[in-house]
N, C-alpha and C positions, 0 to 999 in steps of 0.2 A: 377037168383040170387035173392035173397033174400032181403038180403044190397046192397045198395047203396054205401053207406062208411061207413067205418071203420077202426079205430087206433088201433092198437096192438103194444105191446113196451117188449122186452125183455133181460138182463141182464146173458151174458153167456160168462165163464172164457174161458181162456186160459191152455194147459196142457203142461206137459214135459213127454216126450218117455223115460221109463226105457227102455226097450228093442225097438231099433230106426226100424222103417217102413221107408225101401231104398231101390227103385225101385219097379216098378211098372205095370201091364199090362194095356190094354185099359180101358177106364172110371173110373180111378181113384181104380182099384182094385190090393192089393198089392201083392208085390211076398212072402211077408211072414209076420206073424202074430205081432203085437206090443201092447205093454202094458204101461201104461201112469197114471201118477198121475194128478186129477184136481185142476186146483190153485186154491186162493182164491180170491185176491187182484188184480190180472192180469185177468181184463176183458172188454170185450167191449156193452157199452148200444146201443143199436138198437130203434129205434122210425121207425115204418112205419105206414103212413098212403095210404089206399086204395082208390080210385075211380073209379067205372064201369065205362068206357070209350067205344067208337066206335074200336080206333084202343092202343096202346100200346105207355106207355107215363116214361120216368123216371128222376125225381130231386134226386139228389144226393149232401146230404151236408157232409163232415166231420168236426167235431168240429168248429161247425156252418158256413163252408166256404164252396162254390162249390169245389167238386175235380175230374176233367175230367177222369184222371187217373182209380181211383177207380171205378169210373161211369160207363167206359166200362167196367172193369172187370164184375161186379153185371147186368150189362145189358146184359155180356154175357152168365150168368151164367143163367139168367133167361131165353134168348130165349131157353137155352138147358134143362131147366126143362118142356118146354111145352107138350112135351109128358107124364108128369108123372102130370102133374098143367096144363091143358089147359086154363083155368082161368086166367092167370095169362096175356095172350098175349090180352085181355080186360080190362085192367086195365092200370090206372093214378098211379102211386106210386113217393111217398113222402119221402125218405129217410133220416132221420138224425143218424149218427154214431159218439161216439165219445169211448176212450178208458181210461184206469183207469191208462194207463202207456205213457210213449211219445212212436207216431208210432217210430221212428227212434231206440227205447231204445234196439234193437233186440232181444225183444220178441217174440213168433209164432203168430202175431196178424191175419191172415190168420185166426187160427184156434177157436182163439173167434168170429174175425167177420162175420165166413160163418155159424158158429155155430150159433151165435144170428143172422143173417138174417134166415137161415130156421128154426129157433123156429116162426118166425115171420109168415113165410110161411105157416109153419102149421096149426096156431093159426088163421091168416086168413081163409086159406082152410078150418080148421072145423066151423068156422062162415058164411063161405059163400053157406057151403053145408046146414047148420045146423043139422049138425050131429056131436057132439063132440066125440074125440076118447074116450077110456080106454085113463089111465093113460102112462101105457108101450106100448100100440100100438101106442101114440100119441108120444111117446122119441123114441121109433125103426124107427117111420117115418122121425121124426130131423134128426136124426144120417143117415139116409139113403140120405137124400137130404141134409144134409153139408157134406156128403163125395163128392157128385159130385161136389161142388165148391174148398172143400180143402181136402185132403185123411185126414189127422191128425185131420179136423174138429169133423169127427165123434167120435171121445171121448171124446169130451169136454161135451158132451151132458148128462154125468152120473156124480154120486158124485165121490169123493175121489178116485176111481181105476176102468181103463175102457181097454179090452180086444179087438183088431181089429184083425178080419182077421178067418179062419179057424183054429180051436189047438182043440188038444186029450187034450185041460184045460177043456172044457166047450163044452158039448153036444149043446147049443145053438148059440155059435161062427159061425160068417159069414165073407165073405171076403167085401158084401154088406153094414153092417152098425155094428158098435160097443154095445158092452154090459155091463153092470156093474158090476161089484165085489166088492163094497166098503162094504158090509155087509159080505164079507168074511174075512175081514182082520184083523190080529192080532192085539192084544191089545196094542203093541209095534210101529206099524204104524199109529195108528190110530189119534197121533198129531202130523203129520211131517215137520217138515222145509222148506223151499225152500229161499236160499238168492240169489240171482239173480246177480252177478256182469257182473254191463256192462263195458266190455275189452275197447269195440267200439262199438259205437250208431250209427256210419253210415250204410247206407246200404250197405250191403254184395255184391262182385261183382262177386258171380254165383249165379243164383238162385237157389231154391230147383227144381222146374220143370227141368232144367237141367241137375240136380245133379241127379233124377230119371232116366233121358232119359240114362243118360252116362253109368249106371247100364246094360245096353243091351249089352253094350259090354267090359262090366270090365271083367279080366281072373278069378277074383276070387269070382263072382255073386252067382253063381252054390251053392258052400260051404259055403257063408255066410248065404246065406238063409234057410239053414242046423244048421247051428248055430243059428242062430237065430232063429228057433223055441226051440232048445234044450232051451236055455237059456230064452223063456219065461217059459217052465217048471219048471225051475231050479226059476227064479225069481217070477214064481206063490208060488211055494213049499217054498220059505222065506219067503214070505206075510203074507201065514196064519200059519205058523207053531213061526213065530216072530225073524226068525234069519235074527237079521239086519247087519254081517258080512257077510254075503253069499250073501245077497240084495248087501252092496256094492260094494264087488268086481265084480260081475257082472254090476251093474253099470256101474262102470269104465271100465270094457273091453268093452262093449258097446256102449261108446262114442269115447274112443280110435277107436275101428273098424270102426264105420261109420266115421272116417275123414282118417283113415288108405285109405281106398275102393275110399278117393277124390285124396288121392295121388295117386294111382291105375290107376284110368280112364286115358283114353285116349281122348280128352288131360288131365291133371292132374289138379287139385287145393289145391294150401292148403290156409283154411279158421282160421286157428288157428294162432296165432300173437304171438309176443315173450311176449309178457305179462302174455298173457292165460299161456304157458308153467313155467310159472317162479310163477303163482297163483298156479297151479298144483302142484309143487314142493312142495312151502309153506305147501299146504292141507295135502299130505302125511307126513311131515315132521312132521306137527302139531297132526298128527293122531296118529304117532308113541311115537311122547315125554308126548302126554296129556291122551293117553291111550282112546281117545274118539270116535266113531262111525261119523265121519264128513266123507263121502264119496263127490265126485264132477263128474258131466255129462256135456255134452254140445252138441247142437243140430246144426244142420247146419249152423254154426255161430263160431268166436271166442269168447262168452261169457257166462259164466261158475255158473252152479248152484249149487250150496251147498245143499246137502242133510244131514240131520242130526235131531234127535227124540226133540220134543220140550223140555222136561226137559232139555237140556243141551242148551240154547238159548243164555242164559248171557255170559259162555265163549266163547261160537263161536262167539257171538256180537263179544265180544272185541276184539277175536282175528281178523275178520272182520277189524272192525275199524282202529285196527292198522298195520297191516300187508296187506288185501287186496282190502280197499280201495283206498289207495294210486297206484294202480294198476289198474281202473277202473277211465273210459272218466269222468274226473270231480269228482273225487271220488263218483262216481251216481252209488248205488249198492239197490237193490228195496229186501225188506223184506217179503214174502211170507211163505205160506203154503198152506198143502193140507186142498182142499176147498168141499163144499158142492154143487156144479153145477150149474147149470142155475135157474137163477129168473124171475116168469114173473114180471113184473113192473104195476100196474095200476095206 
């Protein structure tokens, strides 16, 4: 090695699955393809510093406090990169993480903080080799090693619109690491929404890893994964052709389907709350009487994202504010959009 130490710091959102990535094969490879907008405001900063060490050393702060928890996770995740990073199992690492939203807020924070850890990873790795990558060979390697800590990691990795998995969309599509689209997308998406209402800011009591596992033996695994590619088709072909009617009702069936498939499993869950369904209602109701394009998704969680084109911000505020905050932990509903991706920090 080259260095001795080194600090690298990076700045990388969080996304939301138009078309939801549920279930899963070995190492984090999905059973069928998912497409994702990148937020903006929803992300997590990373600070690591390195030190060539004898044997493998790891501090772990979040929002400047030790957090055990966390610790093993990222300590786990690194001994299982050693075969792709050998590197890494000689090293002192320094980790500070904090996030731009409260963990608890049930956002996919998974998917910003394994994202900004292997941007981190990288960033070292080409300083320690000294060998810097290309631009795109250095974000396919990201997106390659934050899927191994979190599948959905890997599209955080690109601007505004990101592609997982194998699809007849994109001759470059892998089921190994995600790819960008945000330069293909219509002039109609390209300032879109995201309001975040949190239903419940507790943590959820199934996990997502679970929620994949259970997938192995759902009866209806088979055909959603069928569906769900047809329907990243269907919701690629509205992106760039700019029909944002077609984007949301596929949305919505989307979201519907993946909490459909937890009442399914065996054993079953439902993660959705009488709240979410009564926010729901509202959305459609609002949809129909104001004539406006406000669609709603929700991610393995009960709490419910608003999707809807930035010109129309001020009535869906309002109608926010007075209709579905009152419905949201503390009336605490986080204002988003589609973002520009990961930043490195100096």
């Amino acid at each position: 090695m080259n260095s001795k130490h080194i600090n690298v710091a990076w700045k990388s959102p969080s996304n939301i699955a138009i078309v939801k990535y549920w279930g899963k094969k070995s190492v984090q490879v999905p059973c069928n393809p998912s497409i994702s907008f990148t937020l903006d405001k929803s992300f997590t900063e990373m600070h690591v510093s390195f030190t060539q060490a004898e044997k493998f050393q790891l501090e772990f702060y979040f929002e400047d406090k030790p957090n055990k928890s966390f610790a093993r996770r990222i300590e786990k995740h690194l001994f299982e990169l050693d075969k792709y990073m050998p590197w890494i199992k000689s090293g002192h690492f320094l980790i500070h993480s904090k996030n731009s939203f409260p963990h608890s807020a049930g956002i996919a924070s998974s998917a910003s903080s394994m994202s900004a850890l292997a941007l981190c990873l990288c960033d070292l790795e080409s300083q320690i080799n000294s060998s810097p990558f290309e631009a795109n060979d250095f974000f396919n390697r990201a997106s390659f090693i934050s899927r191994l800590g979190s599948g959905s990691a890997c599209r955080s990795i690109f601007p505004k619109l990101a592609l997982w998995g194998k699809s007849n969309i994109h001759t470059l599509s892998s089921d190994l690491y995600a790819i960008g689209l945000g330069n293909e997308l219509n002039s109609a998406f390209q300032k879109v929404n995201d309001s975040i209402l949190i239903i419940n800011s507790t943590e959820k009591s199934v996990s997502s890893s679970l929620g994949h596992e259970l997938m192995q033996t759902n009866p209806y695994a088979t055909s959603r994964y069928q569906v769900a590619k047809e329907n990243c088709l269907k919701v690629y072909n509205a992106l760039v052709t700019g029909d944002f009617e077609k984007f949301g009702n596929t949305l919505e069936e989307e979201a519907l389907q993946l909490h459909a498939l937890m009442m399914c499993s065996s054993p079953s869950f439902i993660l959705m709350q009488p709240n979410s369904l009564i926010a729901i209602d509202k959305i459609r109701k609002f949809r129909k009487d104001q004539g406006l394009p406000v669609y709603f998704t929700l991610d393995a969680g009960p709490n419910i994202h608003l999707i809807y084109p930035g010109e129309i911000r001020e009535p869906v505020k309002a109608f926010i504010e007075s209709e579905l905050a009152p419905l949201c932990d503390g009336n605490y509903w986080i204002d988003d959009q589609i973002g520009e991706g990961p930043k490195k920090i100096n």
